[in-house]
C-alpha positions as a printed NumPy array, in Angstrom:
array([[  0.   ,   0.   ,   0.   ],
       [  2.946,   2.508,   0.563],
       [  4.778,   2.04 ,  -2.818],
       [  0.648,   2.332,  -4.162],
       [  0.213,   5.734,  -2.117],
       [  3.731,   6.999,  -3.171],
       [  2.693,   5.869,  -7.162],
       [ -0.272,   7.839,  -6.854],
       [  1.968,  11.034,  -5.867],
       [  4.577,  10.481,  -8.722],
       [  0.863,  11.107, -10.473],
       [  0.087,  14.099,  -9.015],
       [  3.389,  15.492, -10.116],
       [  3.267,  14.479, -13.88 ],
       [ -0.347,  15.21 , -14.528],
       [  0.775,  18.659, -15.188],
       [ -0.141,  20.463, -18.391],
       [  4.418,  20.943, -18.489],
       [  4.814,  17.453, -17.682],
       [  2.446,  15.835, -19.949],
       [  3.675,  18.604, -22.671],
       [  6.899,  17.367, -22.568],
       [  5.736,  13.957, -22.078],
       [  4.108,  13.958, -25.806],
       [  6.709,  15.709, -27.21 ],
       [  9.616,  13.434, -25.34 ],
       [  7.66 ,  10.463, -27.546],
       [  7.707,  12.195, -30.859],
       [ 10.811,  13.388, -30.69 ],
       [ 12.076,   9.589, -29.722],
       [  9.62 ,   7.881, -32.425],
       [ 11.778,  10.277, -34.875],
       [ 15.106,   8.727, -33.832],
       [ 13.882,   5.603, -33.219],
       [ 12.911,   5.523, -37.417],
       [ 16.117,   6.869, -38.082],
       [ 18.757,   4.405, -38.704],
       [ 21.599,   5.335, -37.022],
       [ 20.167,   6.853, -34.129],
       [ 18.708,   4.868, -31.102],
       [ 17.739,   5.266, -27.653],
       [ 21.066,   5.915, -26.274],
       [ 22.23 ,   8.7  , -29.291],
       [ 18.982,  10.455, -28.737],
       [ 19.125,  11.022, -25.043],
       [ 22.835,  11.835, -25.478],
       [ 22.469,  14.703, -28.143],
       [ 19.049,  15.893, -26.429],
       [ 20.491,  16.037, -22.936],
       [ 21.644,  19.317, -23.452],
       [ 18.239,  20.74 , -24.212],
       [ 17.38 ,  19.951, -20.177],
       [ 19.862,  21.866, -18.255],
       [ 17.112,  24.701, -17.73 ],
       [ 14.25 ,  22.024, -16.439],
       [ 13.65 ,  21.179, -13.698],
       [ 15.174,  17.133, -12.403],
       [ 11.771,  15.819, -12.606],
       [ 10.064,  17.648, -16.003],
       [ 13.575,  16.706, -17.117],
       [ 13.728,  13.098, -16.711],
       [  9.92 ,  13.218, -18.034],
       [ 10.787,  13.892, -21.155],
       [ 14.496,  12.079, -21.812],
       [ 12.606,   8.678, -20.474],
       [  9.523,   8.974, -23.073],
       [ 12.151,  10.235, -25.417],
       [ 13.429,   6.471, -24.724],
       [  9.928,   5.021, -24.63 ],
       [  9.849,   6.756, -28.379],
       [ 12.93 ,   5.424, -29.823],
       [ 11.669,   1.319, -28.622],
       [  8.462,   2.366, -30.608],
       [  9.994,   3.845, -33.321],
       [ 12.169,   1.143, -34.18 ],
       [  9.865,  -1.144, -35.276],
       [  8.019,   1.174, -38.158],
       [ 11.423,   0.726, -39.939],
       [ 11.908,  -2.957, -39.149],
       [  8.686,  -3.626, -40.869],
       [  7.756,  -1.286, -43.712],
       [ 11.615,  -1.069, -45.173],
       [ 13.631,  -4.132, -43.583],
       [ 15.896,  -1.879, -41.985],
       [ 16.265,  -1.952, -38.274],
       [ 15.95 ,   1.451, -36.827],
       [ 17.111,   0.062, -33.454],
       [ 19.406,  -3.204, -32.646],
       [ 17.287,  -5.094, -30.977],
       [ 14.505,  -4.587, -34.166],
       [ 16.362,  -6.971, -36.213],
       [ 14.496,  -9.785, -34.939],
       [ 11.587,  -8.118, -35.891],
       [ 12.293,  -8.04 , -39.489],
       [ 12.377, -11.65 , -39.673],
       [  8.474, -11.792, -39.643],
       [  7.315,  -8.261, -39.534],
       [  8.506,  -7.067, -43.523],
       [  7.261, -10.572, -45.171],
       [  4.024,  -9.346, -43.387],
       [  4.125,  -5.847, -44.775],
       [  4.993,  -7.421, -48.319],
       [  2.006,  -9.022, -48.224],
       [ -0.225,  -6.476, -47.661],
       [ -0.145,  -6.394, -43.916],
       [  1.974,  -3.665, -42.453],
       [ -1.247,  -2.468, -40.316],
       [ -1.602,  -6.15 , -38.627],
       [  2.265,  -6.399, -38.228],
       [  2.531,  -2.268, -36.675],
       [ -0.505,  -3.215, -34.411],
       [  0.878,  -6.404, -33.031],
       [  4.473,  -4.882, -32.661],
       [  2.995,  -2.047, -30.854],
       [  0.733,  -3.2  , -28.647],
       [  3.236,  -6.088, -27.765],
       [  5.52 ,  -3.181, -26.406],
       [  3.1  ,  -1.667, -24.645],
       [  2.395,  -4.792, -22.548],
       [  6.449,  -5.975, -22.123],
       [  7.255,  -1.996, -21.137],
       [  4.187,  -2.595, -18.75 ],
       [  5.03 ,  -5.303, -17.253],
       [  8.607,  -4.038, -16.408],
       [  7.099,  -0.578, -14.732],
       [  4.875,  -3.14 , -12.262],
       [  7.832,  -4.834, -11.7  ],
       [ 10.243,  -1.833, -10.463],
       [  6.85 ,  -0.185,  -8.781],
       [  6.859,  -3.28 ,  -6.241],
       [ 10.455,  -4.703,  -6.523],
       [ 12.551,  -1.41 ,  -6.649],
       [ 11.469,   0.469,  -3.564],
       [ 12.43 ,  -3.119,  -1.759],
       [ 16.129,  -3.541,  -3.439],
       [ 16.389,  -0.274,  -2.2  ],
       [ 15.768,  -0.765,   1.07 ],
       [ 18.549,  -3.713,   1.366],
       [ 21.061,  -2.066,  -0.555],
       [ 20.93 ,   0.682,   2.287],
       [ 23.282,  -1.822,   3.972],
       [ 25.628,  -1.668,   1.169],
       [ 29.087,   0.006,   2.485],
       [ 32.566,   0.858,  -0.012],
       [ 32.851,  -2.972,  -0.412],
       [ 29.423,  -4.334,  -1.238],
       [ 29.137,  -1.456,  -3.873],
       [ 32.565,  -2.017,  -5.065],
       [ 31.66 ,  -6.101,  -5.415],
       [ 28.037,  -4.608,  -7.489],
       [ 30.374,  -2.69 ,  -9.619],
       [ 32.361,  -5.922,  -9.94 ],
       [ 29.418,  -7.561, -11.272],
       [ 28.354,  -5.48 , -13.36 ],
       [ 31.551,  -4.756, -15.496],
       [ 31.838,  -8.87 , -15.013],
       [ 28.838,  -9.548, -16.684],
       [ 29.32 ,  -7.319, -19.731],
       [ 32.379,  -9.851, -20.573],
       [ 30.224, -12.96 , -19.779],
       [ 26.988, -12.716, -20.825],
       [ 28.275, -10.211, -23.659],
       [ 27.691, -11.202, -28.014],
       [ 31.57 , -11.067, -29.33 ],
       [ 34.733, -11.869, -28.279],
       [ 35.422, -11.258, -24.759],
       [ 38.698, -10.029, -25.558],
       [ 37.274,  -6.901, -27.254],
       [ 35.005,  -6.393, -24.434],
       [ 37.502,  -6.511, -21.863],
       [ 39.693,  -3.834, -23.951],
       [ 36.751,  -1.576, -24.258],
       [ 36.312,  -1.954, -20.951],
       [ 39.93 ,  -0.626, -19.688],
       [ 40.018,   2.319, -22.538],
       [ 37.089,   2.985, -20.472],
       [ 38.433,   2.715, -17.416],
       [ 41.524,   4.829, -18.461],
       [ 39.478,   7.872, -19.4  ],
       [ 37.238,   7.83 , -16.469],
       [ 40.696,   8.118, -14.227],
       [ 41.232,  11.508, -16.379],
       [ 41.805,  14.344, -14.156],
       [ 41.49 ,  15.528, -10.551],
       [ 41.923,  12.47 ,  -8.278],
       [ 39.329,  12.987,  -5.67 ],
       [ 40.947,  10.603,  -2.866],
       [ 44.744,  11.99 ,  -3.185],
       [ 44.017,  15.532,  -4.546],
       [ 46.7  ,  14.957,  -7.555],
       [ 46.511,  15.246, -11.28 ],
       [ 46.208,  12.158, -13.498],
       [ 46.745,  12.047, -17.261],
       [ 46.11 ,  15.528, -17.829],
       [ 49.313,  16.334, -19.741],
       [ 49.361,  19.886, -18.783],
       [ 45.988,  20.488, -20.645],
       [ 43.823,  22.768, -17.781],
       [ 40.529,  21.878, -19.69 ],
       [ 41.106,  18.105, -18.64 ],
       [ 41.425,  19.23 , -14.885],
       [ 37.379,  17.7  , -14.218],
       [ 38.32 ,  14.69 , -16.839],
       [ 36.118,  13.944, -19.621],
       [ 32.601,  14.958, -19.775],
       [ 30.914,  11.302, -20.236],
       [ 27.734,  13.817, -22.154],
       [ 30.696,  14.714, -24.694],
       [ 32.164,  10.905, -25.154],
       [ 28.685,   9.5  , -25.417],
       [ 27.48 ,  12.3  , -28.27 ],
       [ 30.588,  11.602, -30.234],
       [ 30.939,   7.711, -29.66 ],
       [ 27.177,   7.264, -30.627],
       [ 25.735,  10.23 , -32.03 ],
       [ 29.3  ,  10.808, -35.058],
       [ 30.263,   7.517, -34.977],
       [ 26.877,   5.993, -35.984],
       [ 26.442,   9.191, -38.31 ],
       [ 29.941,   8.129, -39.719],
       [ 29.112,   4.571, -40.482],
       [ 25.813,   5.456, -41.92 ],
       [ 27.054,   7.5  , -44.275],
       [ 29.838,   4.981, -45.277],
       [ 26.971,   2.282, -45.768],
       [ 25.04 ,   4.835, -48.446],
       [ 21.068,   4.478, -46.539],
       [ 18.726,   4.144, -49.624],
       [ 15.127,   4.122, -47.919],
       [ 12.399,   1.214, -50.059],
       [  9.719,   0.332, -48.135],
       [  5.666,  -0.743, -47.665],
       [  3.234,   2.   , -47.536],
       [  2.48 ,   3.084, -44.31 ],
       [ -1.384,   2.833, -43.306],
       [ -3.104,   1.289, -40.048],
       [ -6.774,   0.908, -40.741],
       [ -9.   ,   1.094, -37.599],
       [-10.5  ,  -2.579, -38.622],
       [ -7.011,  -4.515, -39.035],
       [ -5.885,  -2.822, -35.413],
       [ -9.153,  -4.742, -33.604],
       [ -8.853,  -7.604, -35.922],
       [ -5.247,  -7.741, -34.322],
       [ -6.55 ,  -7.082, -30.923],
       [ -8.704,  -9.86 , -30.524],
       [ -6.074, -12.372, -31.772],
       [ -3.537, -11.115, -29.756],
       [ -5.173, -12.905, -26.708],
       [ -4.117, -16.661, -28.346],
       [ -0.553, -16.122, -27.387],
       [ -0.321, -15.192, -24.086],
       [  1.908, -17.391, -23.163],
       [  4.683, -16.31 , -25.542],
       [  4.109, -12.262, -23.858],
       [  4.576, -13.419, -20.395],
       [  7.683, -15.96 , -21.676],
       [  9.14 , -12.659, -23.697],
       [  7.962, -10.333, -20.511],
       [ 10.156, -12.447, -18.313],
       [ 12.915, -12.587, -20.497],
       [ 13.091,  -9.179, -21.215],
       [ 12.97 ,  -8.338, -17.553],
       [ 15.858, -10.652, -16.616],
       [ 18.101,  -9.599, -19.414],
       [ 17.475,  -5.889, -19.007],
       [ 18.135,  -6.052, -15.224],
       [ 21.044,  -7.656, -15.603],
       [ 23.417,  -6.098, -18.404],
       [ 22.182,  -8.01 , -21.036],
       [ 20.461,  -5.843, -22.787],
       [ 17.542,  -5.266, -25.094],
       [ 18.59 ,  -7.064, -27.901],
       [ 20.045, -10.321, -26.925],
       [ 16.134, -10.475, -25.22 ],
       [ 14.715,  -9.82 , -28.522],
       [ 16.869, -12.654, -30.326],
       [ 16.244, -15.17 , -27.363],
       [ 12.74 , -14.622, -27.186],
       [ 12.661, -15.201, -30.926],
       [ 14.455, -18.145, -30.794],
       [ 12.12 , -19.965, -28.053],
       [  8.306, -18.519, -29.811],
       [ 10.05 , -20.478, -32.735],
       [ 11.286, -23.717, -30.896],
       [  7.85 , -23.896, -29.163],
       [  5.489, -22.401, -31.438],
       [  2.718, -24.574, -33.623],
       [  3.496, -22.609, -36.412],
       [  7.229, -22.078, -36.011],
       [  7.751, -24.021, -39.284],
       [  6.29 , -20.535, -40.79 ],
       [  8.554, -18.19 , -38.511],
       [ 10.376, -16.309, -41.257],
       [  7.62 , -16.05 , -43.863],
       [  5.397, -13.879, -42.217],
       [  4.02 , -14.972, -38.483],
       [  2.801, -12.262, -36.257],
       [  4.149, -14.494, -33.461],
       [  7.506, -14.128, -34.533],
       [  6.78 , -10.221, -34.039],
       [  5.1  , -10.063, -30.75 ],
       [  8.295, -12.102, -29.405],
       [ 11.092,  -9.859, -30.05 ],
       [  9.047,  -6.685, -28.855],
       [  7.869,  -7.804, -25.775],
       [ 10.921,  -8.74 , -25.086],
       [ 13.103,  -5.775, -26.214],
       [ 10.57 ,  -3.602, -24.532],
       [ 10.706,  -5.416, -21.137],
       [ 14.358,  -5.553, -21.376],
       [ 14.603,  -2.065, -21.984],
       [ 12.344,  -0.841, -19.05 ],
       [ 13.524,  -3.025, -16.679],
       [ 16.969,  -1.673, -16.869],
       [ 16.098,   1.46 , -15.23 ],
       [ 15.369,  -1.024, -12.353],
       [ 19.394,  -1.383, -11.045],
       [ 20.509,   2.264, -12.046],
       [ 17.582,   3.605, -10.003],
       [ 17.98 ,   1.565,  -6.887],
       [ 22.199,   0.871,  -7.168],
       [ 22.94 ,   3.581,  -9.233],
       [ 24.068,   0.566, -11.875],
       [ 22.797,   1.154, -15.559],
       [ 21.336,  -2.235, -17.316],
       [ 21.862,  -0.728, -20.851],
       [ 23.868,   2.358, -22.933],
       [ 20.714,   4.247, -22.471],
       [ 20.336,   3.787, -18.917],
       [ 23.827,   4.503, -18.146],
       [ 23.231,   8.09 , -20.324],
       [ 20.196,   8.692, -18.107],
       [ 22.688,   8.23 , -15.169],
       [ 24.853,  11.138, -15.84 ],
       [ 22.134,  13.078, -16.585],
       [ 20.959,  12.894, -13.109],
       [ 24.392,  13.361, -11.736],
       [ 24.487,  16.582, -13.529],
       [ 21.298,  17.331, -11.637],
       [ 22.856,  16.745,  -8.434],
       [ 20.879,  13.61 ,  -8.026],
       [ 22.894,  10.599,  -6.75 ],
       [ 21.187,   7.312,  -8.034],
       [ 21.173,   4.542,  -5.663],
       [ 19.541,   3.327,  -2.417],
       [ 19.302,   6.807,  -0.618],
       [ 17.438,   8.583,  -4.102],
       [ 13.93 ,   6.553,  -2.686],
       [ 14.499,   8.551,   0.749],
       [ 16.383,  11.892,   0.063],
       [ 14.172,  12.429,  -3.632],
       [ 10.631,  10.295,  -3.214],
       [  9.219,  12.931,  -5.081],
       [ 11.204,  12.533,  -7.973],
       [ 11.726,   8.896,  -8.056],
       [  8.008,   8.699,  -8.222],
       [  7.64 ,  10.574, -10.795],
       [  9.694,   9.01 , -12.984],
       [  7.95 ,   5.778, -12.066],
       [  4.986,   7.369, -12.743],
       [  5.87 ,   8.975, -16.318],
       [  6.532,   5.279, -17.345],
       [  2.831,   4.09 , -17.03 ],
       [  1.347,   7.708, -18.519],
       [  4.629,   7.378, -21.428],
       [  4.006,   4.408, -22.414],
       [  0.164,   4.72 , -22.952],
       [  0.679,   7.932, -24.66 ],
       [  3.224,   6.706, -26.624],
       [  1.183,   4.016, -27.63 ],
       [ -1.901,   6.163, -29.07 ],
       [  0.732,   8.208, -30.748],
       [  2.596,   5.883, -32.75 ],
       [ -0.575,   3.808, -33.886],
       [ -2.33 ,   7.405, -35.226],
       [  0.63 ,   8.945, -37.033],
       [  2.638,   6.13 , -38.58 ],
       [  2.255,   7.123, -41.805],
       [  4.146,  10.939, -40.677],
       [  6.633,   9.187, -39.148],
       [  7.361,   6.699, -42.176],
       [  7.74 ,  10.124, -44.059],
       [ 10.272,  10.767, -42.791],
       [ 12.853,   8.233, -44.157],
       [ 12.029,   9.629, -47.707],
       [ 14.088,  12.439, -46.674],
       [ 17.106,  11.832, -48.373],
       [ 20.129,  10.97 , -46.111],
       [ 22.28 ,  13.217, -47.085],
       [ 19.861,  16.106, -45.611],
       [ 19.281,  14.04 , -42.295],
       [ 23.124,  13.477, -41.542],
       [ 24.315,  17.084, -41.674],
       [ 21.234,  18.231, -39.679],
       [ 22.196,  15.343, -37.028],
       [ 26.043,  16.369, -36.867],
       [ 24.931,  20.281, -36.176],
       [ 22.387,  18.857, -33.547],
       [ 25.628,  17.16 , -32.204],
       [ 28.116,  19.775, -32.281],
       [ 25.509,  22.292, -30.298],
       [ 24.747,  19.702, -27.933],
       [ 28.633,  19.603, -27.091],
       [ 29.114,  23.254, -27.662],
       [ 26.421,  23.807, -24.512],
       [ 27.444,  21.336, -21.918],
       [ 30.401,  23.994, -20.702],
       [ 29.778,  26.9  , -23.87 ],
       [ 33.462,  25.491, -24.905],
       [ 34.874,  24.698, -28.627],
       [ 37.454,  22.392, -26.807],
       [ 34.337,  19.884, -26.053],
       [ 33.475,  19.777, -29.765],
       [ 37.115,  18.594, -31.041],
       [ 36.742,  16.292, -28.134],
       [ 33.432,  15.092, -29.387],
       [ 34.836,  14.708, -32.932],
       [ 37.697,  12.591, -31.889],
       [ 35.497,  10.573, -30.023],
       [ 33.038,  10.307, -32.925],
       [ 36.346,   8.968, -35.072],
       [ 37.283,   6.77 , -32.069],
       [ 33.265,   5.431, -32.498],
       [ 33.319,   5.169, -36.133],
       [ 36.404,   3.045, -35.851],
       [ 35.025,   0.485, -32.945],
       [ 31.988,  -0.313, -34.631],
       [ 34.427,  -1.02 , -38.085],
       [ 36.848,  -3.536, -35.93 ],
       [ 33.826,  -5.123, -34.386],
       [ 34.325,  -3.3  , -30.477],
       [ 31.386,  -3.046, -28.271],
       [ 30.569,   0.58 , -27.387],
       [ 28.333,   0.148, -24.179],
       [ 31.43 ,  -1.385, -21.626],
       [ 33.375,   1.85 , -22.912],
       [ 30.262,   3.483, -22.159],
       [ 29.533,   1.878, -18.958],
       [ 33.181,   2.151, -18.196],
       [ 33.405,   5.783, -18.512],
       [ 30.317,   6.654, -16.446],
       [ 30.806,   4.186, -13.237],
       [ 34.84 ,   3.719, -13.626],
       [ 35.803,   5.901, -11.02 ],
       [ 32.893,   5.271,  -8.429],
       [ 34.206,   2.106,  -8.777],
       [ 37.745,   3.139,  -8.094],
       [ 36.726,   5.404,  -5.326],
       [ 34.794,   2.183,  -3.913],
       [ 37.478,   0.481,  -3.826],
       [ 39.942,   2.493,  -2.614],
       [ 37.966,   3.432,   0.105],
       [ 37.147,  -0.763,   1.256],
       [ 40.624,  -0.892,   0.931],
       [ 41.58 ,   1.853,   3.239],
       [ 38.888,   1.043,   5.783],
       [ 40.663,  -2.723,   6.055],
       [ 43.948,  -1.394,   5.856],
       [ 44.558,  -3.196,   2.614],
       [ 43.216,  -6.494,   3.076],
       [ 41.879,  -7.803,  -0.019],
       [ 39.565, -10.437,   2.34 ],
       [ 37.337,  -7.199,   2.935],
       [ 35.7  ,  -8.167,  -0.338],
       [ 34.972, -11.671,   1.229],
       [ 33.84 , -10.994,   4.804],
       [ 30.658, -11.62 ,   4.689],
       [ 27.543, -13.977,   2.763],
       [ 26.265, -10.814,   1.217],
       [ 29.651,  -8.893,  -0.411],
       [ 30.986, -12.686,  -0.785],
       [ 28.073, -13.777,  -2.579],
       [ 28.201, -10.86 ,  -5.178],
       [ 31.887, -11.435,  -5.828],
       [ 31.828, -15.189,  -5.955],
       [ 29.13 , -14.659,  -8.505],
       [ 30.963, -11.703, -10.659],
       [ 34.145, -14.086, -10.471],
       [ 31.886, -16.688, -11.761],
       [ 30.628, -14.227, -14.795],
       [ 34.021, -13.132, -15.615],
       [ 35.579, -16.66 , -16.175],
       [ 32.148, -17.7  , -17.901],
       [ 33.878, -17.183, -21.753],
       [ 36.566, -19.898, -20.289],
       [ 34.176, -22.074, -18.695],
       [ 32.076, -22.301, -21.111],
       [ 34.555, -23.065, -23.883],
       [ 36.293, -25.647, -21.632],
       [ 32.297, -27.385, -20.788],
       [ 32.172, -27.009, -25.326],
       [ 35.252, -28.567, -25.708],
       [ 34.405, -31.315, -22.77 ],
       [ 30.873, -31.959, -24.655],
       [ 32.246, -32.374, -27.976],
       [ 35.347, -35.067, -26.517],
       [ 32.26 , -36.864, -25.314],
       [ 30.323, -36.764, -28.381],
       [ 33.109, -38.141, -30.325],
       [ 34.167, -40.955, -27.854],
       [ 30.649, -42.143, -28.048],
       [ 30.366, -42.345, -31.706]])
């Protein structure tokens, strides 16, 4: 009843003509960059950050969150009428949702994908209205060494549960790692790595890395690639979305297997995508019709957007409660509430209620609105990708350069944005994985200070990290995710000695 009384607050503050202005255009602007290729979730909180500075925390946060909610919706419109993911974890989506549209059924495919979001994002708000106020209750416990061993985990499961090569994930990772150290050193008082340069005194802006990493470097690659825009007409008649409706209902079961999948993988740093591709995989494997998955199933739609929509929500979960992000986008969102002065973590549900509320609060009213919004103007936002690209990419890259330009009015932040956007362009050509540098940059030197400060409190014993079931536990099982690559080869290699001996 107290997290119900405290939801009904967080209503009280966004049912505000502001709020709910801000709300609606938060969702446009993220259905936009969601139909963009090239742009996503992350990109488009990144280069709109900026625009927030003068809101308040909580109007703020509105509107970069349905800016979010947007971009899930938006991806799907390209997925389906052109074959062209406008979001990662959309590719799944193609699979099914263009043969549909080629066959004359974009409206049933748009209203299946849609509404399937709606009820995975849905289910993932319910979750963190009941489960987060509860984690953050036990993680006021947490001292330097349990959040240290959380930190653990989470850069530990980026390299286990991680698509790629661990190797690349791991270098990521330290590049990260390296930059975060940049500057001021707040336990000592020295200078690190600053190489006489005064404007590197505060270290990198993670705003500036992020714009240029994701917002140039995807801008690069796009333009590389040459984006020529075919696609389905775009047209949802009010028949085909209640025709949808009422078969929606038959596969249940597949939303609340994709719901829970999406919620696992998103609160843990798996992310939205590997959800989409798993829940996919097991609508296919268990599916009556998964001999047709491929050709055209709406099943194989409502799978991968359940999923990628839990996943997504449900990382909010850990960075609101830990102050841990669950995805790129998440981590963005949590250094835009550090540059509010808001600390995520356990002490946010006491010190900020208000605000936390809120937010929690935005996500029901977003992703309603958001719904309505993108099943009544798909055929505007469709448009838009018959702009051609070479109009859309210089627009983006001045969007960019502003939003760097305004984070500290200096030109030094756009060459640093540029080389970043270079350093971006080139990861995603040699295969690197953007979100551990990400994630690196943003919680590399709480974890440092973490650990430096378990480490002083135990007067350099390293057992500090072992001393009890709770920090033990959460090391033993980040150990455990950061020799998964070589267990799992070793259990491969075991299974496949076996195999042969038998035949």
């Amino acid at each position: 009843m107290e997290e119900l009384n405290s939801l009904f607050q967080g209503f009280a503050v966004v049912l505000t003509p502001y709020n709910l202005f801000l709300m609606c255009v938060g969702i446009v602007l993220g259905v936009i960059i969601g139909v963009l290729p090239g742009l996503g979730g992350a990109n488009g909180v990144a280069i709109l950050l900026p625009l927030t500075f003068s809101m308040s925390p909580t109007s703020a946060i509105i509107m970069l969150s349905c800016i979010y909610w947007g971009a899930l919706f938006g991806g799907a419109i390209t997925s389906i009428l052109f074959n062209i993911p406008g979001e990662p974890w959309s590719v799944a989506t193609t699979f099914d949702g263009h043969p549909m549209a080629q066959r004359g059924r974009a409206d049933e495919a748009l209203t299946a994908a849609f509404t399937s979001s709606f009820v995975g994002a849905l289910f993932a708000v319910i979750l963190i209205t009941f489960l987060a106020p509860i984690v953050a209750k036990f993680a006021l416990k947490f001292g330097p060494a349990e959040f240290f061993a959380v930190f653990f985990l989470t850069f530990a499961s980026f390299i286990g549960m991680g698509k790629g090569s661990p190797w690349k994930t791991v270098a990521a990772m330290t590049l990260g790692f390296a930059l975060a150290s940049v500057g001021l050193d707040k336990v000592t008082g020295t200078l690190r790595l600053t190489f006489g340069h005064e404007e590197l005194l505060t270290g990198f802006d993670f705003l500036i890395a992020v714009i240029g990493l994701f917002g140039i470097g995807e801008i690069l690659s796009s333009m590389e690639s040459g984006l020529k825009f075919q696609g389905a007409a775009a047209k949802i008649r009010l028949n085909a979305v209640l025709t949808t409706w009422k078969t929606l209902p038959k596969y249940w079961f597949t939303s609340i297997r994709s719901c829970i999948i999406g919620c696992w993988m998103g609160i843990t740093p798996g992310g939205a995508t590997p959800a989409s591709f798993m829940s996919y995989a097991l609508a296919k494997k268990f599916s009556k019709n998964g001999a047709n998955f491929g050709k055209g199933e709406v099943e194989g739609v409502i799978a991968p957007e359940t999923a990628a929509h839990a996943a997504g929500t449900a990382a909010l979960l850990p960075m609101l409660t830990l102050g841990i992000p669950g995805s790129p986008t998440a981590a963005v969102l949590l250094g835009g509430l550090l540059i509010w002065g808001l600390q995520p973590g356990p002490l946010l549900f006491v010190e900020q209620k208000e605000f936390v509320w809120g937010l929690i609060a935005s996500m029901y009213l977003g992703n309603f609105v958001g719904l309505i919004i993108v099943l009544t103007c798909v055929p505007l936002f469709a448009a838009i990708l018959r702009i051609p690209f070479s109009i859309i990419a210089p627009v983006i890259l001045v969007i960019c350069a502003v939003g760097a330009y305004t984070v500290h009015n200096s030109m030094f932040d756009v060459w640093l944005m540029l080389i970043f956007g270079f350093a971006g362009y080139v990861f995603n050509k040699l295969g690197y994985p953007l979100a551990p540098l990400v994630l690196a940059i943003v919680l590399g030197d709480k974890a440092e200070e973490s650990f430096r400060q378990a480490m002083l409190g135990s007067q350099g014993d390293l057992s500090v990290f072992f001393s009890n079931w709770l920090v033990g536990g959460i090391m033993g099982l980040g150990l455990l995710m950061l020799f998964w690559p070589v267990i799992a080869w070793v259990l491969e290699k075991a299974t496949g000695r076996t195999k042969s001996a038998e035949a």
